[in-house]
N, C-alpha and C positions, 0 to 999 in steps of 0.2 A: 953298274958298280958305283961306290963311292964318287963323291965327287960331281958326278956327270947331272946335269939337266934331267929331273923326273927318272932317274937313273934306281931310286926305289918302288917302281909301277910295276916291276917284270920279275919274274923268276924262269929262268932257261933249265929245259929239260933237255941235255942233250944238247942237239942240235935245234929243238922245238923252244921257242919264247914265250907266255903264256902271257898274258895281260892280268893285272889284280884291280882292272876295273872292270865293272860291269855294264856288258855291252847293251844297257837298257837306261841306266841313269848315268852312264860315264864317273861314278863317282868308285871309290875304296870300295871291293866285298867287304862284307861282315862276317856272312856265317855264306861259305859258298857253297853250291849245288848244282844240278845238272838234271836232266831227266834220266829215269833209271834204264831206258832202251840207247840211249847218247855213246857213243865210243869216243869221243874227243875229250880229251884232257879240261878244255877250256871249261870254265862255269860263270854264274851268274849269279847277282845276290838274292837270297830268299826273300827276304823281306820286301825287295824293289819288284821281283817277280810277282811275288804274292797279290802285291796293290795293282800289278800291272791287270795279270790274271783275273783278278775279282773283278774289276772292272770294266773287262769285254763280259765275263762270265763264262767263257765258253773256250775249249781244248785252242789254245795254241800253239804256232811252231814255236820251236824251242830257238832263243836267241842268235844263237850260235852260225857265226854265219857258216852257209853252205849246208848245214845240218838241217832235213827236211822230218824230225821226229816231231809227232804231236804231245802234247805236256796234258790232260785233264786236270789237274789240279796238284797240292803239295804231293798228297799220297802217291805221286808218279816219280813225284824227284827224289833223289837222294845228296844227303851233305858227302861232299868229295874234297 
């Protein structure tokens, strides 16, 4: 809430917390995403993903801890 220390990083669903950083560059999402087989609410930013991804080149796990789905590329994600 207001006030509080980084108290604008979170949005609670519920009983669930979600982070609006991305667990890849720890910085603010922009435009957020997820793999389209993911059932966790949580996401990741496109863009940070994107450079990450091209960079191995190759199907990775999707950030999200505990989540063991593979990602091929954008056309796998969708914005959430």
């Amino acid at each position: 809430g207001k006030g509080e220390a980084g108290g604008d990083d979170k949005i609670e669903f519920l009983a669930e917390t979600l982070s609006l950083l991305c667990p890849i560059s720890m910085r603010r999402i922009v435009v957020p995403i997820k793999g389209k087989a993911c059932t966790h609410r949580a996401c990741f930013d496109r863009d940070t993903w994107a450079q990450y991804q091209g960079s191995v080149n190759k199907a990775v796990t999707c950030p999200i801890q505990d989540c063991k789905q593979q990602i091929e590329g954008l056309e796998d994600t969708k914005i959430d």
